[in-house]
C-alpha beads as a LAMMPS data file, in Angstrom:
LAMMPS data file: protein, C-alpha beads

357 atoms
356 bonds

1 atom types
1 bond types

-500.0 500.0 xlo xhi
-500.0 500.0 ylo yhi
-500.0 500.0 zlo zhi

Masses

1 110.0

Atoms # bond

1 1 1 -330.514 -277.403 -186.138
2 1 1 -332.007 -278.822 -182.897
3 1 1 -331.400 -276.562 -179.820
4 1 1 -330.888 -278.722 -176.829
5 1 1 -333.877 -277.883 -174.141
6 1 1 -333.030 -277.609 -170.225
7 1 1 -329.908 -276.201 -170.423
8 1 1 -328.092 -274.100 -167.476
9 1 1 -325.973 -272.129 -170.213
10 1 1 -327.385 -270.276 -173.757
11 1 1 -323.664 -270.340 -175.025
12 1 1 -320.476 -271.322 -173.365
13 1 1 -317.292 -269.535 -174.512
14 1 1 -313.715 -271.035 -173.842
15 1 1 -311.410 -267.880 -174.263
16 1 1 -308.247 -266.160 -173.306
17 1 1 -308.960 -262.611 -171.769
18 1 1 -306.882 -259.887 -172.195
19 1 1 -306.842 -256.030 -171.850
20 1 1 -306.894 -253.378 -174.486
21 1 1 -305.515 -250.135 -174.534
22 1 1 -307.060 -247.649 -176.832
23 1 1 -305.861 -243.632 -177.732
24 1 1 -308.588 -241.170 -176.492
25 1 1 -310.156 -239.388 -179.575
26 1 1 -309.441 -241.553 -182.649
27 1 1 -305.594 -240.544 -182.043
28 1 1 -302.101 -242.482 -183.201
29 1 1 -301.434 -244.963 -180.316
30 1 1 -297.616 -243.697 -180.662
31 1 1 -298.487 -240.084 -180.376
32 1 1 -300.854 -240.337 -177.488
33 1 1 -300.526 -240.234 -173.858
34 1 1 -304.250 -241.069 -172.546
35 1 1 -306.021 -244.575 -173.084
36 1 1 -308.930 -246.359 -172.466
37 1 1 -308.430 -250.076 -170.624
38 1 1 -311.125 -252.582 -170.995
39 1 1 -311.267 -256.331 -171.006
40 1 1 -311.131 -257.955 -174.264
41 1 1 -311.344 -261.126 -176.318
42 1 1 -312.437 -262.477 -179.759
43 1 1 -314.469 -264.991 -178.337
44 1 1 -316.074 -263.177 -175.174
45 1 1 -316.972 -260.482 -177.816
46 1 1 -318.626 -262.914 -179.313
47 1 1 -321.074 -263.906 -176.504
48 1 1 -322.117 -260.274 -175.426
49 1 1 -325.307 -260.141 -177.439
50 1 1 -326.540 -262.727 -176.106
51 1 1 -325.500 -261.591 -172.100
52 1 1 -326.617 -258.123 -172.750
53 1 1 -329.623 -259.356 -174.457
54 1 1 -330.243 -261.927 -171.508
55 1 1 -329.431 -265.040 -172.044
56 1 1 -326.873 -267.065 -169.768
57 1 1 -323.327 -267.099 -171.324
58 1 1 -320.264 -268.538 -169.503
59 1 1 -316.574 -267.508 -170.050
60 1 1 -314.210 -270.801 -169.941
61 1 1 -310.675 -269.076 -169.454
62 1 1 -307.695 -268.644 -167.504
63 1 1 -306.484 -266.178 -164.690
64 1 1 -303.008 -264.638 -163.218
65 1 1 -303.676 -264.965 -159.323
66 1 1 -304.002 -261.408 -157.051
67 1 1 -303.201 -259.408 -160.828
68 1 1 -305.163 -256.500 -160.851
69 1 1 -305.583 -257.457 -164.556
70 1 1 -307.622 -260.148 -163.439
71 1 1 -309.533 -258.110 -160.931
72 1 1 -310.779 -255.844 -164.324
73 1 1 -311.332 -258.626 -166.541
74 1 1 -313.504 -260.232 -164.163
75 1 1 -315.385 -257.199 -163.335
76 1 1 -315.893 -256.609 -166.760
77 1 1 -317.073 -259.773 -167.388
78 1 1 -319.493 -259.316 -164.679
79 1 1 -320.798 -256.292 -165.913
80 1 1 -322.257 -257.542 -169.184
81 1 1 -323.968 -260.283 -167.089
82 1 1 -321.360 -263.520 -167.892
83 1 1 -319.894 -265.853 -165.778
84 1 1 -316.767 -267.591 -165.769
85 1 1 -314.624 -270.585 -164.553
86 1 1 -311.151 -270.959 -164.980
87 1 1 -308.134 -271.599 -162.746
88 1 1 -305.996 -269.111 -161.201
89 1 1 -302.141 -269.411 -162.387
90 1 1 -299.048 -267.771 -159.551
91 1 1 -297.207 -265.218 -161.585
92 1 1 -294.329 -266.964 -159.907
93 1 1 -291.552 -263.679 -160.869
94 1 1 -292.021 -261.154 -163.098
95 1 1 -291.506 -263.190 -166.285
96 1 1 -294.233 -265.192 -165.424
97 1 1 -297.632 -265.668 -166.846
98 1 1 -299.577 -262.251 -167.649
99 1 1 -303.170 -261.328 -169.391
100 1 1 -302.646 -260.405 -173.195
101 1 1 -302.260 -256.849 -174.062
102 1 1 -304.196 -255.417 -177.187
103 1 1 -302.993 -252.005 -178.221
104 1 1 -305.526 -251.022 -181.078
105 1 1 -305.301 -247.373 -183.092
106 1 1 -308.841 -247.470 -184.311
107 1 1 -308.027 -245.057 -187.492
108 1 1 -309.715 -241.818 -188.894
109 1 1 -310.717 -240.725 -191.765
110 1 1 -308.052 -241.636 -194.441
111 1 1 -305.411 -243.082 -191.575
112 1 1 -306.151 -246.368 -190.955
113 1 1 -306.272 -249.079 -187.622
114 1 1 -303.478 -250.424 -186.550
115 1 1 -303.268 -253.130 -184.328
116 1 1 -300.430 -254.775 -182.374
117 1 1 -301.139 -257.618 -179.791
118 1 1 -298.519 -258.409 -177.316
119 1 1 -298.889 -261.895 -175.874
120 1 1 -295.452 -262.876 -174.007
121 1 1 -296.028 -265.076 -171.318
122 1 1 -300.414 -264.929 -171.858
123 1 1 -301.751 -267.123 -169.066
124 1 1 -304.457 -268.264 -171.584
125 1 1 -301.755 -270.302 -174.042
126 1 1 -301.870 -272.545 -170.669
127 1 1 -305.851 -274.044 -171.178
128 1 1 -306.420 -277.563 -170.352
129 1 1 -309.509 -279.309 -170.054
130 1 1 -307.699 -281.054 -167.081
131 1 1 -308.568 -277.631 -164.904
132 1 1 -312.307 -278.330 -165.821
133 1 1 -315.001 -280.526 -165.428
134 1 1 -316.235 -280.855 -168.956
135 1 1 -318.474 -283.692 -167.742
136 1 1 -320.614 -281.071 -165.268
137 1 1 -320.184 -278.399 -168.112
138 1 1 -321.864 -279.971 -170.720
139 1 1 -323.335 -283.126 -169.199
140 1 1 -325.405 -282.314 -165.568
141 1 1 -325.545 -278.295 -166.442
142 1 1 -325.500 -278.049 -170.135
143 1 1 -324.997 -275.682 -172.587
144 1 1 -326.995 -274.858 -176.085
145 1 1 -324.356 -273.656 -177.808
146 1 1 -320.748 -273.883 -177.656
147 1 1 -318.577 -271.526 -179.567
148 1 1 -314.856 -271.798 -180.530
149 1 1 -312.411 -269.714 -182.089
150 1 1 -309.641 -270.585 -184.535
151 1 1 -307.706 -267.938 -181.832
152 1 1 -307.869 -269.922 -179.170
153 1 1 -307.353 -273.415 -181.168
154 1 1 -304.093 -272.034 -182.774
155 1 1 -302.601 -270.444 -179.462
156 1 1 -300.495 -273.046 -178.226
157 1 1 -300.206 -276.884 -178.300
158 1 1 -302.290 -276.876 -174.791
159 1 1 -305.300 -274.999 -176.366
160 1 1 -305.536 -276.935 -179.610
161 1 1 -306.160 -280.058 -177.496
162 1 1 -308.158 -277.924 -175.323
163 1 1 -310.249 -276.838 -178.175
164 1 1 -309.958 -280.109 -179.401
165 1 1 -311.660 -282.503 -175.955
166 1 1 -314.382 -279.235 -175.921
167 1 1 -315.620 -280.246 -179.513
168 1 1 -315.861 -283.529 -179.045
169 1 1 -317.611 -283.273 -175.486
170 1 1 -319.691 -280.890 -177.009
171 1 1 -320.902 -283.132 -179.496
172 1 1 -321.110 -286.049 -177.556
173 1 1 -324.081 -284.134 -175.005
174 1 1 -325.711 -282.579 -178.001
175 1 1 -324.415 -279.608 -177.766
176 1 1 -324.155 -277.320 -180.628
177 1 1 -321.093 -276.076 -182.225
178 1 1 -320.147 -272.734 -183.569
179 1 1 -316.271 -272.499 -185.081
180 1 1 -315.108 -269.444 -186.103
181 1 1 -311.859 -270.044 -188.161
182 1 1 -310.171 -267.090 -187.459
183 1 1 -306.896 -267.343 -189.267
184 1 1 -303.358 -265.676 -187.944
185 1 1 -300.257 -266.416 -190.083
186 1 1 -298.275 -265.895 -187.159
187 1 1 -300.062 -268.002 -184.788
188 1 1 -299.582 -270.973 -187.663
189 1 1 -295.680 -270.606 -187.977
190 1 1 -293.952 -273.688 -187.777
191 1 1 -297.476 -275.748 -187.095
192 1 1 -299.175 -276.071 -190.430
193 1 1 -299.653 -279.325 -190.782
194 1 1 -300.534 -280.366 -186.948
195 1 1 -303.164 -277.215 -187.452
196 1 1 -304.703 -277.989 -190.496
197 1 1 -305.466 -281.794 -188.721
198 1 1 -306.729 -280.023 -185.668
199 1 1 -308.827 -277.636 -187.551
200 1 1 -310.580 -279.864 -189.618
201 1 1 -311.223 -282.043 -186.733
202 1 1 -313.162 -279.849 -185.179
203 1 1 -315.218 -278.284 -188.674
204 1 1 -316.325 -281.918 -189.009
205 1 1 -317.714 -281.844 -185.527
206 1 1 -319.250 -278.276 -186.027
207 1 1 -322.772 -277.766 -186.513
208 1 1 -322.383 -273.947 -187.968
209 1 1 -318.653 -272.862 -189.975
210 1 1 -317.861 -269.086 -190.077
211 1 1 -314.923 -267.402 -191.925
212 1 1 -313.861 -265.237 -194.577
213 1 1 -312.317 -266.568 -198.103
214 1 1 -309.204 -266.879 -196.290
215 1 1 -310.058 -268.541 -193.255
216 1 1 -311.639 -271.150 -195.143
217 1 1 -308.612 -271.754 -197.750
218 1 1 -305.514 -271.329 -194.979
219 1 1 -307.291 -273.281 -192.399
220 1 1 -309.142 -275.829 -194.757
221 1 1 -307.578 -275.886 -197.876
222 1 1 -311.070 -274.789 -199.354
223 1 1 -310.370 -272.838 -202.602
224 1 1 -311.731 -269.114 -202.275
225 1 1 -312.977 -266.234 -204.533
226 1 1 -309.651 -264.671 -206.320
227 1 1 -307.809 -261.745 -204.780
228 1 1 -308.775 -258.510 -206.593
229 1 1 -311.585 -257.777 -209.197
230 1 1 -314.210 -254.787 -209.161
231 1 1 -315.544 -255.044 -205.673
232 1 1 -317.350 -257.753 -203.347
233 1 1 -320.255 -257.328 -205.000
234 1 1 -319.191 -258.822 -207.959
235 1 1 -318.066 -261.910 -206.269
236 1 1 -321.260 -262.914 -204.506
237 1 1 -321.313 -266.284 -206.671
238 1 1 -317.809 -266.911 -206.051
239 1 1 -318.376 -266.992 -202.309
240 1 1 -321.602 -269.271 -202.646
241 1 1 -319.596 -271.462 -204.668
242 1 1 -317.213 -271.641 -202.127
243 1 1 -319.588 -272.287 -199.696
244 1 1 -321.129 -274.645 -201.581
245 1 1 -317.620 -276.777 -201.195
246 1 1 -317.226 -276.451 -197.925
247 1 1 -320.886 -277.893 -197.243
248 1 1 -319.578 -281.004 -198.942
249 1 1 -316.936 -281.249 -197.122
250 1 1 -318.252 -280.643 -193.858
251 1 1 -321.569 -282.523 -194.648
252 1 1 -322.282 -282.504 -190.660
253 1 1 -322.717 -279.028 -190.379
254 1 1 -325.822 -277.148 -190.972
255 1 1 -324.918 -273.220 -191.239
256 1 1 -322.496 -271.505 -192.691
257 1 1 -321.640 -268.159 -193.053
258 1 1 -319.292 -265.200 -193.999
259 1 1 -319.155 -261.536 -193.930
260 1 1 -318.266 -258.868 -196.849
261 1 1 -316.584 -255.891 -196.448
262 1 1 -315.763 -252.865 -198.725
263 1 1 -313.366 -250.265 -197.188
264 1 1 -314.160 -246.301 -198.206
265 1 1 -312.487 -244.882 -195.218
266 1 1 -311.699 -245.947 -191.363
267 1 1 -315.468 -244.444 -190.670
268 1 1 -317.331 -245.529 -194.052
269 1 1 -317.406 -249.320 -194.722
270 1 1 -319.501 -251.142 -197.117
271 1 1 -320.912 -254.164 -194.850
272 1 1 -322.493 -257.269 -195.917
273 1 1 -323.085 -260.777 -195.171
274 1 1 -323.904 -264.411 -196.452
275 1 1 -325.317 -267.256 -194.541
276 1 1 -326.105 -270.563 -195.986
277 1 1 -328.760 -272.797 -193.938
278 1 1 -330.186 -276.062 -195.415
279 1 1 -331.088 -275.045 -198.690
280 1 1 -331.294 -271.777 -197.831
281 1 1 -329.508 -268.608 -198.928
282 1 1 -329.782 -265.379 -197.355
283 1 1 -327.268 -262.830 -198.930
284 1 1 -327.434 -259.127 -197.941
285 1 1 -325.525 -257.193 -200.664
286 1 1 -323.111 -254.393 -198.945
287 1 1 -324.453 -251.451 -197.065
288 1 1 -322.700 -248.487 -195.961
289 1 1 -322.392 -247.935 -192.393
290 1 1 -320.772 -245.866 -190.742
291 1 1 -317.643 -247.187 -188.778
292 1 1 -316.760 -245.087 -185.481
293 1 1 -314.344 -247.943 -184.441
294 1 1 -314.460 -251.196 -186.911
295 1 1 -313.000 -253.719 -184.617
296 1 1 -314.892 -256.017 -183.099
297 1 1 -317.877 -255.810 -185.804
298 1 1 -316.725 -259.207 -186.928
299 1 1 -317.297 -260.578 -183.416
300 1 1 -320.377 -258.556 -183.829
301 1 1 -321.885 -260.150 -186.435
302 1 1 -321.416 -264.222 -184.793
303 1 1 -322.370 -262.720 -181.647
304 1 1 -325.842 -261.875 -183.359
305 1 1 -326.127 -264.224 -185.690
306 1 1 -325.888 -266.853 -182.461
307 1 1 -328.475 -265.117 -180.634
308 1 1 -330.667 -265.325 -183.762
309 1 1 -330.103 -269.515 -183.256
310 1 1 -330.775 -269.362 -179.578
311 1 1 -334.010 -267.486 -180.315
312 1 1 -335.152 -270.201 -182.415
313 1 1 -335.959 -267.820 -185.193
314 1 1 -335.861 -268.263 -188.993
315 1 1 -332.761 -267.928 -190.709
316 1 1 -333.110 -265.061 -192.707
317 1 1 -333.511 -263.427 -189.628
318 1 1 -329.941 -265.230 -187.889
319 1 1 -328.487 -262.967 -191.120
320 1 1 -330.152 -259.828 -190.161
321 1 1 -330.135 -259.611 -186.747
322 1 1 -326.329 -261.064 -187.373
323 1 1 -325.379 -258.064 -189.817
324 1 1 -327.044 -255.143 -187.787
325 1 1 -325.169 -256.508 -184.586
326 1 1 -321.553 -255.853 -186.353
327 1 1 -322.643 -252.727 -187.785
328 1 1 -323.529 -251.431 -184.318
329 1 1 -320.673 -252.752 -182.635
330 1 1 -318.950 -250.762 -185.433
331 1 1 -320.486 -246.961 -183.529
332 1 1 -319.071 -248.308 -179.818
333 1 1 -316.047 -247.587 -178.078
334 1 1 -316.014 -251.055 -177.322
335 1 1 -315.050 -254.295 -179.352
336 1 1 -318.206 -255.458 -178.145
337 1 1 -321.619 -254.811 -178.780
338 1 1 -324.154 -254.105 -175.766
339 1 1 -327.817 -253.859 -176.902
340 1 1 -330.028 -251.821 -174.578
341 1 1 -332.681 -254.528 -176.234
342 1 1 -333.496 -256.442 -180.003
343 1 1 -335.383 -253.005 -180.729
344 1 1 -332.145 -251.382 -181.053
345 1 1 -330.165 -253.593 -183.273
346 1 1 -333.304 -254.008 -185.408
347 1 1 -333.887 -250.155 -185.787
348 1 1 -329.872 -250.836 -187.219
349 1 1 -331.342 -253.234 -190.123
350 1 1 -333.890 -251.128 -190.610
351 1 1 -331.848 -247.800 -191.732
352 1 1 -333.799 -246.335 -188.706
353 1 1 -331.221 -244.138 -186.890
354 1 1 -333.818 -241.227 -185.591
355 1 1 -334.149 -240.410 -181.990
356 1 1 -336.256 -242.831 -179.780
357 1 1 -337.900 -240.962 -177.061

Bonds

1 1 1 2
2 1 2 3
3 1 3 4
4 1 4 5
5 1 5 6
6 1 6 7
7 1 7 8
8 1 8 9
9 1 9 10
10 1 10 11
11 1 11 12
12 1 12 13
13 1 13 14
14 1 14 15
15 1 15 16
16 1 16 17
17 1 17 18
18 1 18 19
19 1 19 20
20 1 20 21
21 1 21 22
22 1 22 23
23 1 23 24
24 1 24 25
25 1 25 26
26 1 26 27
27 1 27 28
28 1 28 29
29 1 29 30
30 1 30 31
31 1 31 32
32 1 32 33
33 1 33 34
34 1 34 35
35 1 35 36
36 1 36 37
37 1 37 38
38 1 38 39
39 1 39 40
40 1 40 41
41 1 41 42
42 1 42 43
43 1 43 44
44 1 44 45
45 1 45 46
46 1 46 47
47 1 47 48
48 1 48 49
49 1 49 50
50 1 50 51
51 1 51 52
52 1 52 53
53 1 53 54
54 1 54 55
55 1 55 56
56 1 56 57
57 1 57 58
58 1 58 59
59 1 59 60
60 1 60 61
61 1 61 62
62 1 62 63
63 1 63 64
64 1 64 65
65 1 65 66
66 1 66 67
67 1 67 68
68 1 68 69
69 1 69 70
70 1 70 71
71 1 71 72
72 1 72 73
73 1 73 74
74 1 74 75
75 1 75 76
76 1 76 77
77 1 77 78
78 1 78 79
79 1 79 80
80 1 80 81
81 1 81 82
82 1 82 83
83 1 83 84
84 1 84 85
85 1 85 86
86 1 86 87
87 1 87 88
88 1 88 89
89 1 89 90
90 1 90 91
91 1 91 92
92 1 92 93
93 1 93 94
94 1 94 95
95 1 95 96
96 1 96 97
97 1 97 98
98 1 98 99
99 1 99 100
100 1 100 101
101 1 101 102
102 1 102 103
103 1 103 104
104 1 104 105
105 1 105 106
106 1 106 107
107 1 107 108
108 1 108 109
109 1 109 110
110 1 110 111
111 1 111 112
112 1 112 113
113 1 113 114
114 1 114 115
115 1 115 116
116 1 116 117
117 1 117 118
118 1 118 119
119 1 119 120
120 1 120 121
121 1 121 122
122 1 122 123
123 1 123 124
124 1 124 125
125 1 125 126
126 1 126 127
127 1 127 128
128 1 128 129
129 1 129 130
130 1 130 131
131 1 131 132
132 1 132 133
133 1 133 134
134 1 134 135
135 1 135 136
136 1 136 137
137 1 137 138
138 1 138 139
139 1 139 140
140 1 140 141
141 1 141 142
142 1 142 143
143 1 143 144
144 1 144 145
145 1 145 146
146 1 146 147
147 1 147 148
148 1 148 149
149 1 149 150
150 1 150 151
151 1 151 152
152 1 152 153
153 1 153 154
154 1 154 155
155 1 155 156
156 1 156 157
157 1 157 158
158 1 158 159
159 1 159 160
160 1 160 161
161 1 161 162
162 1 162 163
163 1 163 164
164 1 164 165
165 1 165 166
166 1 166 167
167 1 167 168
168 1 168 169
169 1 169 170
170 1 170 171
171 1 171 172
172 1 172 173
173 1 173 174
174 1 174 175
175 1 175 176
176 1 176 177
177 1 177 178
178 1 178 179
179 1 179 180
180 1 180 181
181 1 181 182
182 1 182 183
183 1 183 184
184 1 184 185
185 1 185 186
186 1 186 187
187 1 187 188
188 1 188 189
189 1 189 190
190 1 190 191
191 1 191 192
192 1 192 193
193 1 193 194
194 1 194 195
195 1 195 196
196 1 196 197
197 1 197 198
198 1 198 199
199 1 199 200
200 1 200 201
201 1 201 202
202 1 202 203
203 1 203 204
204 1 204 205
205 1 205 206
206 1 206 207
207 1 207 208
208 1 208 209
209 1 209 210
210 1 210 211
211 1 211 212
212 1 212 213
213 1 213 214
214 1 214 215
215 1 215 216
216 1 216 217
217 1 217 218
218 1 218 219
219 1 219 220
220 1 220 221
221 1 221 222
222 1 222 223
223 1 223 224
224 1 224 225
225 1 225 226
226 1 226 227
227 1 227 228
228 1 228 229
229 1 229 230
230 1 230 231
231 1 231 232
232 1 232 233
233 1 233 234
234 1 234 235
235 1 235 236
236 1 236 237
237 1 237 238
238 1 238 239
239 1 239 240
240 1 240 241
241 1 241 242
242 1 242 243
243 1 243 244
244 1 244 245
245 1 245 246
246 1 246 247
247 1 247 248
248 1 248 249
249 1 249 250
250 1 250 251
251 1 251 252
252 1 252 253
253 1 253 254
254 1 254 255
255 1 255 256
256 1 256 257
257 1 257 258
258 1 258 259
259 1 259 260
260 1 260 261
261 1 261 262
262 1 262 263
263 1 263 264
264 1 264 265
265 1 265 266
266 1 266 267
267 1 267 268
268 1 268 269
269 1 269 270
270 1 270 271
271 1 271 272
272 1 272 273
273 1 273 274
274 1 274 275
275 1 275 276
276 1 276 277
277 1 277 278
278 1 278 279
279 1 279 280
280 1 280 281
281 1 281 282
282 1 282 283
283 1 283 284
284 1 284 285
285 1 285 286
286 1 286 287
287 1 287 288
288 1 288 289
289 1 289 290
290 1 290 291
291 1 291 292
292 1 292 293
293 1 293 294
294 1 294 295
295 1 295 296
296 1 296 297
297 1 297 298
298 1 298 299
299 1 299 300
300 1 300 301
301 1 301 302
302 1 302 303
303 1 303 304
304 1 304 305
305 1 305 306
306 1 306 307
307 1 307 308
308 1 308 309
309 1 309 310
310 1 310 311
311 1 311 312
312 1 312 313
313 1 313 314
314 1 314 315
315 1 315 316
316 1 316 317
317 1 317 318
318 1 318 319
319 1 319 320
320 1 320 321
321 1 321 322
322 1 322 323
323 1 323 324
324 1 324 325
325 1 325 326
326 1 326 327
327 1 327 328
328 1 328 329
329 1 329 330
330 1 330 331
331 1 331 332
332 1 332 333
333 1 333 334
334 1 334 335
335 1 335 336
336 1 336 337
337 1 337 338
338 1 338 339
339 1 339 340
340 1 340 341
341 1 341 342
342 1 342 343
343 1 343 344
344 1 344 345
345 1 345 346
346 1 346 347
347 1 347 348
348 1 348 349
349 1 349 350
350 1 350 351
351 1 351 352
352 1 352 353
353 1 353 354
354 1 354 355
355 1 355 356
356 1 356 357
């Protein structure tokens, strides 16, 4: 893959921010009465390697005017060192447009997460590429990489054309592509068959396809390793196969990759990864890690994967760096990681957890 040179933006990330609420001390969410707030998203998730790491990502989203949701979501955007561009929607009355709310039990021990997203009137379900100029975007400013989420291309009929004029613009000013597939059932209801069109669209226009088995067989019909059996491990070649029919398929794109996960407990997971380049295979075979807060180590893993592309390094090391980034993400508070610097995510790889004085 050929990195476009002179470019104002590493990454650009089209998104739809939200908050999310989290129990102090690994409690219930329904028995506690103390939370943390921060700004959240799949996608912005996504592109905080690469801010925190310091290259120049921007946030394409949406915003509720004078909310003091907005106020946090932009300062948190701020502080891992993104900017962003979106217009500002009136609440108009109290049913009006609002930010997402996330309200994530991260599990302990033998209790597992829960999760329960509450998007009623989400100001991001509004996206239009009408309310930007794609032309300056990608065209006078450019961007390296653009990366979209099946999230934000299943939200609403507005943000799978959204998702939809991005690609293509993207592609048409050399732009790479990053798709993360990103399946939700419920996001799907009732728009199967106008989704699977939209989704395969934009795969064909990708330059690097992520997903699990099931991303890649609800969103693309691709057949998938069979439910069940005696562990990930044992289905290595079943997911190479699969990935082997995507890439003819999708004979445009370059990269592809998935992750593997084993469950012990909420705070011991099994991680691993594939990612196919060229000819290319780079598997690493599940780890344990230990998990203080597992969501978000998904996001983790693009998020470092993509800053392995934007360094221009090797592939093997895109896995890696990729695989170490979602297993640190895993010991944060946050769904996002935030690397003090490469040092620290490669100490991850590297089983190297002693103190660093």
């Amino acid at each position: 893959m050929e990195l476009k040179q002179n470019c104002k933006y590493a990454m650009i990330i089209p998104t739809s921010m939200g908050i999310r609420l989290t129990p102090a001390n690994n409690q219930p969410f329904h028995t506690s009465d103390t939370f943390k707030i921060q700004a959240t998203s799949a996608e912005s998730n996504v592109g905080s390697v690469s801010s925190f790491l310091g290259l120049d990502v921007k946030v394409l989203t949406a915003f509720v005017k004078d909310s003091p949701i907005s106020h946090i979501i932009k300062g948190d955007l701020r502080a891992r060192g993104m900017t962003f561009e979106g217009p500002e929607f009136e609440q108009d009355n109290p049913w009006g447009y609002r930010h997402q709310i996330n309200m994530a039990d991260s599990g302990w021990g033998s209790r597992g997460p829960r999760v329960q997203n509450d998007r009623a009137g989400e100001v991001g379900r509004a996206l239009n590429v009408k309310d930007f100029d794609l032309d300056r975007i990608f065209g006078k400013e450019g961007a390296q990489i653009v990366h979209l989420s099946g999230l934000i291309a299943a939200l609403s009929q507005e943000t799978t054309q959204f998702c939809l004029d991005i690609a293509r613009k993207a592609k048409a000013n050399g732009t790479l592509v990053s798709f993360d597939l990103n399946h939700r059932a419920s996001f799907w209801t009732g728009r199967e068959e106008e989704l699977h069109n939209s989704f395969k669209e934009i795969a064909s226009l990708s330059d690097i396809l992520i997903g699990n088995e099931e991303d890649f067989q609800l969103c693309l019909g691709i057949e998938g390793p069979e439910a069940g059996g005696q562990g990930i491990d044992s289905k290595i070649d079943s997911f190479k196969e699969m990935i082997e029919r995507i890439k003819a398929a999708y004979p445009n794109a370059s990269a592809f990759a998935t992750t593997l996960r084993e469950v012990e407990s909420a705070n011991l997971h099994k991680w691993g990864a594939i990612v196919h380049e060229g000819s290319n295979w780079h598997v690493i075979k599940p780890r344990d890690i230990g998990v203080y807060d597992r969501i978000g180590g998904g996001d983790g893993f693009v998020g470092g994967m993509l800053y392995g592309v934007l360094k221009g390094w090797e592939s093997e090391k895109w896995a890696q760096f990729g695989w170490a980034s979602g297993a640190f993400t895993a010991t944060l508070f946050t769904d996002y990681a935030q690397p003090a610097d490469e040092d620290q995510i490669w100490s991850v790889w590297k089983g190297n957890a002693r103190v660093k004085r």
